[in-house]
VEXDREN-2710 file (C-alpha; in Angstrom, 1 decimal):
% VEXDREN-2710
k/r/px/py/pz
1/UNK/10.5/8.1/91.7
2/UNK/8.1/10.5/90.9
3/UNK/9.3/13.6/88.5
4/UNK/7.5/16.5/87.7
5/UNK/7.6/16.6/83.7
6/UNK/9.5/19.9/84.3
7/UNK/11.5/21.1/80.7
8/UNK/14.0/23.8/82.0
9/UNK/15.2/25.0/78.9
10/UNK/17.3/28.5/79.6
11/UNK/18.0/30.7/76.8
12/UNK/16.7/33.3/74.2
13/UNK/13.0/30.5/74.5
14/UNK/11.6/29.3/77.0
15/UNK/9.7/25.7/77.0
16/UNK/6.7/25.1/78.5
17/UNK/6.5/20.9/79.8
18/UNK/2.3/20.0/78.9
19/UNK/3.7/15.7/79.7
20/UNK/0.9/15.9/82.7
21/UNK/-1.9/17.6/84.4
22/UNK/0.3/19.3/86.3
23/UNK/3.5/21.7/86.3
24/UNK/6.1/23.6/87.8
25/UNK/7.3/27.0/86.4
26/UNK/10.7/27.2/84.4
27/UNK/12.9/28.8/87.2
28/UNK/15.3/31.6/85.9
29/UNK/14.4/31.0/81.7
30/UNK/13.8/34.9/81.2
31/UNK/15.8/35.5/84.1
32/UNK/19.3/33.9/82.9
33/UNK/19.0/35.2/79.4
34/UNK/18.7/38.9/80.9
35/UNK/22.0/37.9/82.7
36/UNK/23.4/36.5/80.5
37/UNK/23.2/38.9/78.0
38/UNK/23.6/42.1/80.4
39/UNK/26.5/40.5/82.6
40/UNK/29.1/42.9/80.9
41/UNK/31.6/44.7/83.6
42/UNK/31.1/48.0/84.0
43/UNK/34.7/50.5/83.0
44/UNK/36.1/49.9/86.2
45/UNK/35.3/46.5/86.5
46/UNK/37.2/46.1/83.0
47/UNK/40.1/48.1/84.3
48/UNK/40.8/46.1/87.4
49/UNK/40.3/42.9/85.4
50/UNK/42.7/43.8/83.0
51/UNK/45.6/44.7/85.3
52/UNK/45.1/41.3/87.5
53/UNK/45.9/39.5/84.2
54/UNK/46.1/35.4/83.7
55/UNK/43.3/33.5/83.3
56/UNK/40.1/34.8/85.2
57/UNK/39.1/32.7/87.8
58/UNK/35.8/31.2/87.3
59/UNK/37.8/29.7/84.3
60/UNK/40.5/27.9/86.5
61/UNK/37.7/26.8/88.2
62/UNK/35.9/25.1/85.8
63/UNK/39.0/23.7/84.6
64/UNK/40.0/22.1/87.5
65/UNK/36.4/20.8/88.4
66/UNK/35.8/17.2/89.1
67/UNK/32.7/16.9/90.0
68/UNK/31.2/15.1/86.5
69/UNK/34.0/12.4/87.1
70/UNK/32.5/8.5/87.9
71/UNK/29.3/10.3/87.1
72/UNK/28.3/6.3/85.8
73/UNK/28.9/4.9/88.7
74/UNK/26.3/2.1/89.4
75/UNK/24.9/3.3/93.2
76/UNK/21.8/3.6/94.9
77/UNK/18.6/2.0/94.1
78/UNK/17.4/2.3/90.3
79/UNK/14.6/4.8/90.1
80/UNK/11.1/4.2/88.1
81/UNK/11.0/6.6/85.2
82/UNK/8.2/7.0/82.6
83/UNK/9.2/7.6/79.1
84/UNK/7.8/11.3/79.9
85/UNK/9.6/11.7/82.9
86/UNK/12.5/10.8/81.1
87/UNK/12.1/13.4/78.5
88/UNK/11.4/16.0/80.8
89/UNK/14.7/14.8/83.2
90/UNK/16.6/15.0/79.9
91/UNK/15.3/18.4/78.3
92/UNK/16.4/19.9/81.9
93/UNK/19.9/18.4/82.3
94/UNK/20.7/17.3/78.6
95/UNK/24.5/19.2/78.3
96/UNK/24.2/18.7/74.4
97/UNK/20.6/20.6/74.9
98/UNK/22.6/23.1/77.3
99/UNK/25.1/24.1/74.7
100/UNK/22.2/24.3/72.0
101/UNK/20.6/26.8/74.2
102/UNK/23.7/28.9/74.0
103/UNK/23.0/29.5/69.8
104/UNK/20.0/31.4/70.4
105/UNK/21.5/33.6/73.0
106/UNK/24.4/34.2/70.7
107/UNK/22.0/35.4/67.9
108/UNK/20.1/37.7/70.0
109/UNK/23.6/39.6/71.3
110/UNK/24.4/40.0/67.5
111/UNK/21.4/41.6/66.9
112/UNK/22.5/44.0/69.3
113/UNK/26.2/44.2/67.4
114/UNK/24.7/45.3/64.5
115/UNK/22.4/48.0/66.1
116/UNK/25.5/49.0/67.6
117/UNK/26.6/51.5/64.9
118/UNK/23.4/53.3/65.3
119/UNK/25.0/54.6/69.1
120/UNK/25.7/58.1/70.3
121/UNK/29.3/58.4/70.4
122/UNK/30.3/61.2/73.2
123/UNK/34.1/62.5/72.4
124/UNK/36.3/64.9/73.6
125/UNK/39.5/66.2/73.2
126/UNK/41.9/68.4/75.5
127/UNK/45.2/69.9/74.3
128/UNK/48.0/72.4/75.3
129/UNK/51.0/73.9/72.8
130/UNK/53.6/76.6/72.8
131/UNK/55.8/78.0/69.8
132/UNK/58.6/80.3/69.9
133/UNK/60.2/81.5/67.2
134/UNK/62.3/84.9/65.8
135/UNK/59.9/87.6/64.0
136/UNK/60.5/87.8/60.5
137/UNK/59.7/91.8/60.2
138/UNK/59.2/94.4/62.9
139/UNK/56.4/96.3/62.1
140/UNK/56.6/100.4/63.2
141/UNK/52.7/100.0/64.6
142/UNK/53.6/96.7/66.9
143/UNK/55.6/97.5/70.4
144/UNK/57.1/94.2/70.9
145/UNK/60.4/92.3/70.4
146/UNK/61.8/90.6/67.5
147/UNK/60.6/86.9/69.6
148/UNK/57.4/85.7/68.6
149/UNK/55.4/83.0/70.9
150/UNK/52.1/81.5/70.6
151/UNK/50.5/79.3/72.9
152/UNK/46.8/77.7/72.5
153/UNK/44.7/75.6/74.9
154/UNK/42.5/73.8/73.2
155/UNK/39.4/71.7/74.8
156/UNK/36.6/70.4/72.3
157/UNK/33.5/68.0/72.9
158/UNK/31.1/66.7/71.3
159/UNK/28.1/63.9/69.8
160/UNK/28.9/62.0/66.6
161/UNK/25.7/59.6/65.6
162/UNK/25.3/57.3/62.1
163/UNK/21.5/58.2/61.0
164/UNK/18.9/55.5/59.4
165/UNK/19.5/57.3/56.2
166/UNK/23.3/56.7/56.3
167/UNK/23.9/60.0/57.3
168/UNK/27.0/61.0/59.8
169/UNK/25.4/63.5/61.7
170/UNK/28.2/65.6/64.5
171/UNK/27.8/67.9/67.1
172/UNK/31.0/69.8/68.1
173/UNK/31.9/72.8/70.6
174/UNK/35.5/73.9/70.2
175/UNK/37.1/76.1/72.6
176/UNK/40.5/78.1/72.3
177/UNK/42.6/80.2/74.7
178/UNK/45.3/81.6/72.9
179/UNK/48.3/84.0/74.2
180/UNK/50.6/85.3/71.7
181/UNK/52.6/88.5/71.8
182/UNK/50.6/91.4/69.8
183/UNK/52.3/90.3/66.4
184/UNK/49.3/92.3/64.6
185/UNK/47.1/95.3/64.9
186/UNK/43.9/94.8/66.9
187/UNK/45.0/92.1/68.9
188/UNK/43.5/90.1/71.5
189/UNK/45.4/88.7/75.1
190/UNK/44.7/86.6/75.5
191/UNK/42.4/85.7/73.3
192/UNK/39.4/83.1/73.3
193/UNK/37.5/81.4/70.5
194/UNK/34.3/79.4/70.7
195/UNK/32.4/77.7/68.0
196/UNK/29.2/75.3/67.9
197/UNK/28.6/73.6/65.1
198/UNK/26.3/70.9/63.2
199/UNK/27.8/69.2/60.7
200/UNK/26.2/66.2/58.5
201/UNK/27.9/63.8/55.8
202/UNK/25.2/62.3/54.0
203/UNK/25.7/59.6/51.2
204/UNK/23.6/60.1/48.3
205/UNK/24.6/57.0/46.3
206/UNK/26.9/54.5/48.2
207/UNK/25.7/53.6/52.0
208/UNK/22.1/55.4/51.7
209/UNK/18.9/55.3/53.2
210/UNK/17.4/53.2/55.4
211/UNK/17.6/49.9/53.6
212/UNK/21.2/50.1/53.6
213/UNK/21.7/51.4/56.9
214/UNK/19.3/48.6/58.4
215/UNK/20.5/45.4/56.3
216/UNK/22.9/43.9/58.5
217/UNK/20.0/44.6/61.5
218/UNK/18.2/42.3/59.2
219/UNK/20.9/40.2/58.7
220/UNK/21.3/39.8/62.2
221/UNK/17.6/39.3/63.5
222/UNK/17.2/36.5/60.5
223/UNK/20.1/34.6/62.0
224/UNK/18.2/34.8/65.2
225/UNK/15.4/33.4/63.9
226/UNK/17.4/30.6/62.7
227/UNK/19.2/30.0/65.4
228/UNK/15.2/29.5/67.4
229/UNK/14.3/26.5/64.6
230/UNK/17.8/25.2/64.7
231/UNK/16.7/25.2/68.3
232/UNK/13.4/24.0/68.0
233/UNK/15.4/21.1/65.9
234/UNK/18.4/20.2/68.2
235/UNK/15.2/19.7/71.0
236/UNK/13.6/17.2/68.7
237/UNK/16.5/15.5/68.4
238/UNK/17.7/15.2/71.9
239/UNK/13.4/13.4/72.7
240/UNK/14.0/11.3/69.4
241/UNK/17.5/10.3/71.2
242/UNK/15.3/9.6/74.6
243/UNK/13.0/7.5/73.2
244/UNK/15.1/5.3/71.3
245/UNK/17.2/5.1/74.0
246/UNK/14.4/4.2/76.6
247/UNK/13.0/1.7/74.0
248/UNK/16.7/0.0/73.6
249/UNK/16.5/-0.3/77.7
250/UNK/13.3/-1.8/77.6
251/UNK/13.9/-4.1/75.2
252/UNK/17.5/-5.3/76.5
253/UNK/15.5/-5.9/80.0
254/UNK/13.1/-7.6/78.0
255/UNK/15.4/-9.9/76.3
256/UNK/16.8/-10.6/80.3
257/UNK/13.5/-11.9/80.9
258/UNK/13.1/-13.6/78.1
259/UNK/16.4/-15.1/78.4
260/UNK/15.8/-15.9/82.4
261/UNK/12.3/-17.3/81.0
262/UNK/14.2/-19.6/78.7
263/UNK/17.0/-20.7/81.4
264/UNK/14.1/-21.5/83.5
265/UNK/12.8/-23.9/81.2
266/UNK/16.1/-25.3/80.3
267/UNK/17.1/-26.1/84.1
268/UNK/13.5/-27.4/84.3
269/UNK/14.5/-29.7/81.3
270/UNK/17.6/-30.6/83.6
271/UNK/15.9/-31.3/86.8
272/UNK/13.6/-33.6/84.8
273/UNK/16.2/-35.5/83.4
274/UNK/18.0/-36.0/86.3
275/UNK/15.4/-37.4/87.7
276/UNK/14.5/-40.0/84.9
277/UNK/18.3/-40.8/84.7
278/UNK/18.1/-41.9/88.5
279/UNK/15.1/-43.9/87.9
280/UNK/16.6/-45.6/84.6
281/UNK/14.0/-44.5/81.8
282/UNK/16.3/-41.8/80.1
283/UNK/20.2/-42.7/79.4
284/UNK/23.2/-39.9/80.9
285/UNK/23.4/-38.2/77.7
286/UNK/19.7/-36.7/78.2
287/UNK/21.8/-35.0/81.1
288/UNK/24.5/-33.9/79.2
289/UNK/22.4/-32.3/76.6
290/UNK/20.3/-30.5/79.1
291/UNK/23.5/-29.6/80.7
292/UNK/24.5/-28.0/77.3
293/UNK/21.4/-26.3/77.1
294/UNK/21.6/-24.5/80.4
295/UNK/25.6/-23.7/79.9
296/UNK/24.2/-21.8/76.5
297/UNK/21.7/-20.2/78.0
298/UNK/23.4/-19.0/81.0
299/UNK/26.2/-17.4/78.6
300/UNK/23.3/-15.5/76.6
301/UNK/21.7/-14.3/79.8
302/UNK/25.2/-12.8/80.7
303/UNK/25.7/-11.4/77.4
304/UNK/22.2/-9.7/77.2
305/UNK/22.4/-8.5/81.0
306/UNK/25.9/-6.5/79.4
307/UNK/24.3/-5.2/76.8
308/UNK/21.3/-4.0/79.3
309/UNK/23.6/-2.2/81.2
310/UNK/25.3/-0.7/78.4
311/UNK/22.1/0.8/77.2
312/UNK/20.7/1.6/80.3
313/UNK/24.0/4.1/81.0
314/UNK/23.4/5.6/77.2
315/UNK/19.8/6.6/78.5
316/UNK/21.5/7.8/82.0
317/UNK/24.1/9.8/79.8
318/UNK/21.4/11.2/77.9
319/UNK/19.3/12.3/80.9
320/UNK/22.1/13.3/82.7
321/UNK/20.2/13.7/85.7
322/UNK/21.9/13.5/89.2
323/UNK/20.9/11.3/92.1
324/UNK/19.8/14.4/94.9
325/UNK/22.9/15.6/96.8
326/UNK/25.1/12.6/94.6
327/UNK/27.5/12.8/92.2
328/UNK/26.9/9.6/90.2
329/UNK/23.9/9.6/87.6
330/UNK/20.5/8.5/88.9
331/UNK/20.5/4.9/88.1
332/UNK/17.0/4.3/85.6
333/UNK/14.2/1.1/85.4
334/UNK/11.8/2.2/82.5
335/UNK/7.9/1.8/84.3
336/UNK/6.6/2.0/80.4
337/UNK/5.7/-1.0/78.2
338/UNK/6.0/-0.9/74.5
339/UNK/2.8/-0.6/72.6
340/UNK/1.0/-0.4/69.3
341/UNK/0.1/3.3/69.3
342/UNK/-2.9/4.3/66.7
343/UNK/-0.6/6.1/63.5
344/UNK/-1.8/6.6/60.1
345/UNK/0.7/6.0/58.0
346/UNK/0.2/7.8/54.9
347/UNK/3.5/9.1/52.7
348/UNK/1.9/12.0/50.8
349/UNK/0.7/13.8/53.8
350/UNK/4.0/13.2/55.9
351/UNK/6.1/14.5/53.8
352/UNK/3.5/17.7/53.1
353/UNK/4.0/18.2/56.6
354/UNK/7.5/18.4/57.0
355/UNK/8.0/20.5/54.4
356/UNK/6.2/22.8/56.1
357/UNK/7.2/22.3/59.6
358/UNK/10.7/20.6/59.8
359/UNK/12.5/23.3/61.8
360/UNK/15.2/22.6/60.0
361/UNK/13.7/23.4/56.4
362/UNK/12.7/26.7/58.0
363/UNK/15.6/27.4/59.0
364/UNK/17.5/26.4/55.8
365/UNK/14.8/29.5/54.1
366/UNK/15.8/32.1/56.0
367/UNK/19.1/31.1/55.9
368/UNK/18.2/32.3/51.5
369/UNK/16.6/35.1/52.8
370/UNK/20.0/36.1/54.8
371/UNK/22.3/35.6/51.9
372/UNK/20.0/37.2/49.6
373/UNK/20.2/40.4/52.3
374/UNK/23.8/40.1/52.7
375/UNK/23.5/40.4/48.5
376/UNK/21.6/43.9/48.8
377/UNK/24.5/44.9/50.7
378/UNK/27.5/43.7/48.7
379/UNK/25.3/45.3/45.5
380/UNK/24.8/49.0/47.0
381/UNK/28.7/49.0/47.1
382/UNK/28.9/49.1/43.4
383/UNK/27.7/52.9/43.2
384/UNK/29.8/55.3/43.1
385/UNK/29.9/57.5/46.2
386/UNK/28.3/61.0/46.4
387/UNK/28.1/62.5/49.5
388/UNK/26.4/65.7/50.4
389/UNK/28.7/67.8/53.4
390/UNK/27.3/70.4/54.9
391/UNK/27.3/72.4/58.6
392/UNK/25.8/75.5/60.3
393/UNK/27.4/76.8/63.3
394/UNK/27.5/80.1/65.6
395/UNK/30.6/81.6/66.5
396/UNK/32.3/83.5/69.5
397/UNK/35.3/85.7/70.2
398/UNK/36.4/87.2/73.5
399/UNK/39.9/88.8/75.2
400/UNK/41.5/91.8/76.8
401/UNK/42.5/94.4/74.1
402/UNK/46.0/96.1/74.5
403/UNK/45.8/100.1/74.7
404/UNK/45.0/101.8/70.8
405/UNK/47.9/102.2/68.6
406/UNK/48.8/105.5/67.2
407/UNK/51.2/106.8/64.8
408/UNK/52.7/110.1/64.7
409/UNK/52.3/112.5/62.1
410/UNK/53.2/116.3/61.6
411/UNK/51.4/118.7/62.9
412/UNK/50.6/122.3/61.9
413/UNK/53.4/123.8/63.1
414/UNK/56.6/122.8/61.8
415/UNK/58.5/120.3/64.4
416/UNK/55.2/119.6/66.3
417/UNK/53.7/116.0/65.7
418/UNK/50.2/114.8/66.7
419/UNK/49.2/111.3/67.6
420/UNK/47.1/109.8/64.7
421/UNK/44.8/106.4/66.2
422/UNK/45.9/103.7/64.1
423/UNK/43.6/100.9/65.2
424/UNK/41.9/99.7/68.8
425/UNK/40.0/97.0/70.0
426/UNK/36.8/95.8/69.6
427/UNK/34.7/97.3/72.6
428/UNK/32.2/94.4/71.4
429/UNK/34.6/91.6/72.0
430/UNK/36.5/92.6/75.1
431/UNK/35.7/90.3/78.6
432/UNK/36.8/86.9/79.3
433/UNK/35.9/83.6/78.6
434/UNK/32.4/84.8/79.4
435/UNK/32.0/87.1/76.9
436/UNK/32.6/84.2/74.4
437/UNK/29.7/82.5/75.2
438/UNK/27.8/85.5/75.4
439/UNK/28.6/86.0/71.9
440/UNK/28.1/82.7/70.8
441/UNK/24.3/82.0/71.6
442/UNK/24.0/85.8/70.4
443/UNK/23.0/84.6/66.5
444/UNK/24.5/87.3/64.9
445/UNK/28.0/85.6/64.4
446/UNK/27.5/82.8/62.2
447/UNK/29.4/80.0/59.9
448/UNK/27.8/77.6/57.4
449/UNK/28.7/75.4/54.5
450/UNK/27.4/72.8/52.3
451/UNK/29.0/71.0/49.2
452/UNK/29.5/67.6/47.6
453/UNK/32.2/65.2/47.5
454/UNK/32.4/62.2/44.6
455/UNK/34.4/59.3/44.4
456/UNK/34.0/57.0/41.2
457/UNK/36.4/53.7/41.6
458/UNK/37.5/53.2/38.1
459/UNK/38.2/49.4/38.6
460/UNK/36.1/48.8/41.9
461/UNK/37.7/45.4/42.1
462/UNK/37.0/44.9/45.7
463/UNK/33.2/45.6/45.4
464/UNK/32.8/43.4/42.4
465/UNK/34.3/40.5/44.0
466/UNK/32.4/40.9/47.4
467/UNK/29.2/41.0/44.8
468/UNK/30.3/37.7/43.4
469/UNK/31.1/36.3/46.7
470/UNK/27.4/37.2/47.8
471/UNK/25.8/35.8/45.1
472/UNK/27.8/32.7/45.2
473/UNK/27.1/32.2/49.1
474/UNK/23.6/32.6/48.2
475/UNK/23.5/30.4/45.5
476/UNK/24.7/27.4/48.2
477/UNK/22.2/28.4/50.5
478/UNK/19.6/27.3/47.6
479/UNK/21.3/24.1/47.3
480/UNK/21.8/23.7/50.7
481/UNK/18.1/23.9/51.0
482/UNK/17.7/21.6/48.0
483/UNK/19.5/19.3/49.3
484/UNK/17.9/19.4/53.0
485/UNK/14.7/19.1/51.4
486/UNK/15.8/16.6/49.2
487/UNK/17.0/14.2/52.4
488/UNK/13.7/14.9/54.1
489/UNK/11.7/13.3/51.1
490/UNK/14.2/10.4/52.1
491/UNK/13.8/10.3/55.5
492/UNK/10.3/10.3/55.4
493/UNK/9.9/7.7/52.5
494/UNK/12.5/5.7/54.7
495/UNK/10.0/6.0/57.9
496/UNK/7.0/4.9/56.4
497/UNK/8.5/2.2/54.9
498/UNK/10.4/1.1/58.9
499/UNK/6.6/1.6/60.1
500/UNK/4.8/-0.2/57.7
501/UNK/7.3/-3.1/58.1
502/UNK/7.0/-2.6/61.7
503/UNK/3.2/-3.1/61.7
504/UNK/3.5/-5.9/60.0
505/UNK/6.6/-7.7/62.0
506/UNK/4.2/-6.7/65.4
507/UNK/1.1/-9.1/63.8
508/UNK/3.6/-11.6/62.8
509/UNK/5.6/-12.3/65.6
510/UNK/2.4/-12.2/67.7
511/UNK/1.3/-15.6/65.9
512/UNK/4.8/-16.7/65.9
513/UNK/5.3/-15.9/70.1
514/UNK/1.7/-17.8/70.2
515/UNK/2.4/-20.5/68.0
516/UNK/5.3/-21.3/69.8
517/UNK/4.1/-21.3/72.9
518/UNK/1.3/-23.9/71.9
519/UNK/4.1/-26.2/70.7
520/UNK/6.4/-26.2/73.6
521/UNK/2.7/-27.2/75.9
522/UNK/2.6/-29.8/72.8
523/UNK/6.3/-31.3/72.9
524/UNK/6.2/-31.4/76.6
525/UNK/3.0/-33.2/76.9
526/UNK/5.0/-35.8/74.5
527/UNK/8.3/-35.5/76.1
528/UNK/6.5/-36.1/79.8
529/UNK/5.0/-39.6/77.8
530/UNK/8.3/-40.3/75.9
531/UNK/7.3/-39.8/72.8
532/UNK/10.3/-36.8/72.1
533/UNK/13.2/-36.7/73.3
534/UNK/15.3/-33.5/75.2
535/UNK/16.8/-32.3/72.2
536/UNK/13.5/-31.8/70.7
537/UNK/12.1/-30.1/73.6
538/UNK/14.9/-27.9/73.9
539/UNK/14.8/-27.3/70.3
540/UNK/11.1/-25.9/70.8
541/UNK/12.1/-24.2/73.7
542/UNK/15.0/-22.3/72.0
543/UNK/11.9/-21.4/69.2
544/UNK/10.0/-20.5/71.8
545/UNK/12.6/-17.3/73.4
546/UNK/13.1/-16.0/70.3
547/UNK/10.2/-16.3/68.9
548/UNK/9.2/-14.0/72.4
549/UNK/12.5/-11.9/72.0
550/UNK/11.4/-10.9/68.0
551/UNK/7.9/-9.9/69.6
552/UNK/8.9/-7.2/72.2
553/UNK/11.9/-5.9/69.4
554/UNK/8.8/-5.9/67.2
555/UNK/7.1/-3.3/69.5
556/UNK/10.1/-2.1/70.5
557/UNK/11.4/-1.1/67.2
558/UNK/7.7/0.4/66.1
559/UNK/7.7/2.4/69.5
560/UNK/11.6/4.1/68.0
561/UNK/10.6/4.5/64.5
562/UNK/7.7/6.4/65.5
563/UNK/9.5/8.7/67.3
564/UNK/11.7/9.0/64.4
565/UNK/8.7/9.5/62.2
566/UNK/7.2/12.6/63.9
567/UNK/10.9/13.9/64.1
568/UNK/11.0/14.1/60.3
569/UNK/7.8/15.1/60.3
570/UNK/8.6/17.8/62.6
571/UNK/5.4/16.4/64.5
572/UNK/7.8/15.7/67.7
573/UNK/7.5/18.3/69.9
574/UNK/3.6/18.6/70.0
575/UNK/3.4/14.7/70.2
576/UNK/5.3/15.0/73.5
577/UNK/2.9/18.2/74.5
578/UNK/6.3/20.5/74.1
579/UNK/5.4/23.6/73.2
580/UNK/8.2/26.2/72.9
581/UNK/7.5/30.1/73.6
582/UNK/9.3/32.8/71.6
583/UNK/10.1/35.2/74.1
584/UNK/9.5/38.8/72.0
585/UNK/12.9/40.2/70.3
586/UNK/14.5/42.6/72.0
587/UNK/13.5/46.3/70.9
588/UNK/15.6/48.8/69.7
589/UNK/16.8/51.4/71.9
590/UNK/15.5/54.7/71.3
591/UNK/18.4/55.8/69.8
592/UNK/18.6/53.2/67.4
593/UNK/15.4/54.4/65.7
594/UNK/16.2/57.2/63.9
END
């Protein structure tokens, strides 16, 4: 079967396959992350989903789903794969790989979290009350009874946004309709009241400026740069699993052949014997022993075609690949042979290297960097708080005025009295709701304020021990990162040493395999004139498979531990022509940017 080295790796990156000449776009990498990172229901979607209640559907589904069941099932023909057909099968349909992919995806929407207190919040506010209650005094300029009512109708709106400096900056228009019995001179019914105002609380101390305010961004976008090496690292794990899993395959088919090789010869022993038995010049028990022989043989060749099996369905589990329009896992015959490929093996400069490019030491360092942000964060809450408040606003006042008040007073002549104007509204202010608004983008009606407010925690327990906590956490990052690069020295002084031993087993076993062969032509030249007898031969024979079996688990075993050796390296991935792209972070929204 011919595949198309094709890496489909969906997520926050996108891999590009460079195993041959030729290849196919990634279908949907770019295009799944948008969904899956936009597929948010809309408010009535949310609505209607939360009055259905249960468990949402596509869940049930995938609960009740059967289709991975008897996915080993041995059917159809096995299918030639090369060892880069198999990584590309397995980057595609890997579900470890598929859940790694998930991480980055993860980090990205957290980025957006923590931008998220940077949004425009739109709020509003719409309220009704009435109050009745007995007048205290009745005044001699107020016609109206000794009951007092008020009732207000309130409707307010408005923007509330958290600045870059820290800074709560708020727009709000309030709105009042008020009817009240005239209870006071001048009086307005009903009355309406308007104000816009700007108001800003801005730390000075505690929670300021742009450092602060952007930290957790930080935070948030150096986790998602982890999350792309951790990435980068769960890939070059999931090839170094391929390859040593292809190499197990090929040598447990090997070591069929070897053992059919070596059944061969010991039925050809056999055959011979039973021949020289009928003609008299061997006695039975030349028979038996070949007999023997084979009965061994035949049990080995049963228990290495078991273990071939088992190994071949590790690499099909691996690969998870389907069989088109089947169920069962596409059954696998490795089309590569194990060789010597050219590597110079050289400690110092693999272990320079994967300091500097094991994915995993790089993201162990930013993991510092994080804790050491997080740190900043926990130390600004140490300060004291002092906040600067302060608003500007324009004001406006509307209503229909009640007729002027007057009080009577004596007149000239005695028993006369005159009507003395007491008070009477506002010709300025009279209209409806109108006028309110009139008034209120008028500027000559006008409000402001500004002040400070201080709080100094005498204790500031809490602070102190999220400090501690910080610098603690970031002093187990450092060791955490000790430690990892501390195992990489190991892993990489533990791989030179499997490769140098492996170079060395290769040339030997070759002049063992060789030597071996030679002898068995030698004992059966003898054997075919008398001058040994079967259980020599056999015995030579029996040298002979293993001598074959340690050659291929020679090349074998170098073929797996230098895979493992560019994985600790961090060499892997551009070995296998993998190259993964960073798609570009995410910007910030424009209102995230001020």
């Amino acid at each position: 079967m011919e595949v198309r080295p094709l890496l489909a790796v969906l997520a926050l990156f996108l891999i590009r396959p460079m195993l041959a000449q030729e290849s196919a776009p990634t279908p949907g990498a770019s295009g799944e992350r948008v969904q899956l990172l936009n597929e948010v229901p809309n408010y009535a979607e949310a609505f209607v989903d939360q009055l259905s209640g249960g468990v949402p559907a596509d869940v049930t589904a995938a609960e009740q789903s059967n289709e991975h069941y008897g996915r080993l099932t041995e059917t159809g023909s096995p299918q030639s794969l090369s060892l880069a057909d198999a990584i590309a099968l397995a980057l595609q349909n890997n579900t470890d790989l598929k859940i790694q992919r998930l991480g980055p995806l993860a980090a990205a929407n957290q980025v957006r979290k923590a931008r998220s207190v940077f949004d425009t919040a739109l709020f509003g506010n719409v309220s009704r009350d009435r109050a009745t209650t007995p007048a205290g005094t009745i005044s001699p300029f107020v016609t109206t009874s000794p009951t007092l009512f008020q009732q207000d109708f309130n409707f307010n709106a408005g923007l509330r946004k958290m600045l870059l400096s820290g800074g709560q900056l708020s727009l709000a228009w309030q709105n009042q309709r008020r009817l009240t019995n005239p209870s006071a001179i001048n009086e307005l019914f009903p009355q309406y009241t308007t104000i816009l105002g700007l108001s800003l609380n801005q730390p000075l101390l505690r929670d300021f400026g742009w450092r602060y305010a952007l930290v957790f961004v930080e935070v948030a976008q150096n986790t998602q740069q982890q999350a792309y090496f951790q990435y980068q690292a769960a890939i070059a794990t999931i090839i170094a699993n391929v390859e040593r899993a292809y190499w197990a395959l090929v040598l447990a088919i090997e070591e069929v052949q070897v053992q059919e090789r070596g059944l061969a010869l010991a039925n050809e022993v056999l055959r011979q014997n039973e021949s020289k038995v009928k003609v008299g010049t061997l006695p039975q028990t030349a028979v038996l022993q070949a007999q023997s022989e084979v009965a061994r043989r035949q049990a080995l060749l049963i228990r290495v075609g078991n273990f071939a099996a088992v190994t071949r369905d590790n690499l099909r589990a691996i690969i998870n690949y389907p069989q088109p329009g089947a169920g069962p896992l596409v059954m696998i015959e490795p089309s590569d042979k194990p060789m010597v490929a050219p590597y110079d093996v050289d400690y110092e400069r693999s272990l320079r290297t994967a300091l500097e490019q094991r994915p995993e030491l790089v993201a162990s360092r930013l993991e510092v960097e994080g804790r050491g942000l997080q740190r900043v964060a926990a130390e600004n809450q140490l300060l004291p708080r002092l906040n600067f408040v302060g608003g500007i606003g324009v004001n406006g006042l509307s209503g229909s005025g009640l007729p002027a008040i007057t009080f009577p007073v004596p007149g000239p002549t005695p028993g006369t009295f005159t009507q003395l104007p007491v008070a009477a509204p506002n010709p300025g202010v009279l209209g409806g709701y109108s006028r309110a608004l009139e008034l209120l983008h008028d500027g000559r009606y006008y409000n402001y304020s500004a002040g400070a407010t201080v709080e100094i925690p005498l204790g500031n327990a809490q602070a102190r021990a999220d400090y501690t906590a910080a610098n603690i956490n970031l002093e187990q990052a450092k060791l955490s990162l000790q430690r990892l690069e501390e195992g990489v020295t190991l892993e990489i002084k533990q791989a030179v040493s499997n490769l140098s031993t492996d170079l060395k087993s290769i040339d030997a076993t070759r002049i063992a395999r060789e030597l071996a062969e030679e002898n068995v032509r030698n004992q059966q030249a003898r054997y075919d004139v008398g001058l040994v007898t079967t259980k020599d031969l056999l015995d030579f024979q029996d040298q002979l498979t293993r001598a074959r079996g340690a050659e291929v688990q020679a090349l074998t075993a170098y073929n797996s531990d230098l895979a493992e050796m560019r994985r600790v390296e961090g060499t892997l991935l551009s070995a296998r022509n993998v190259m993964i792209e960073r798609v570009s972070p995410e910007a910030a929204p424009w209102w995230a940017r001020f």
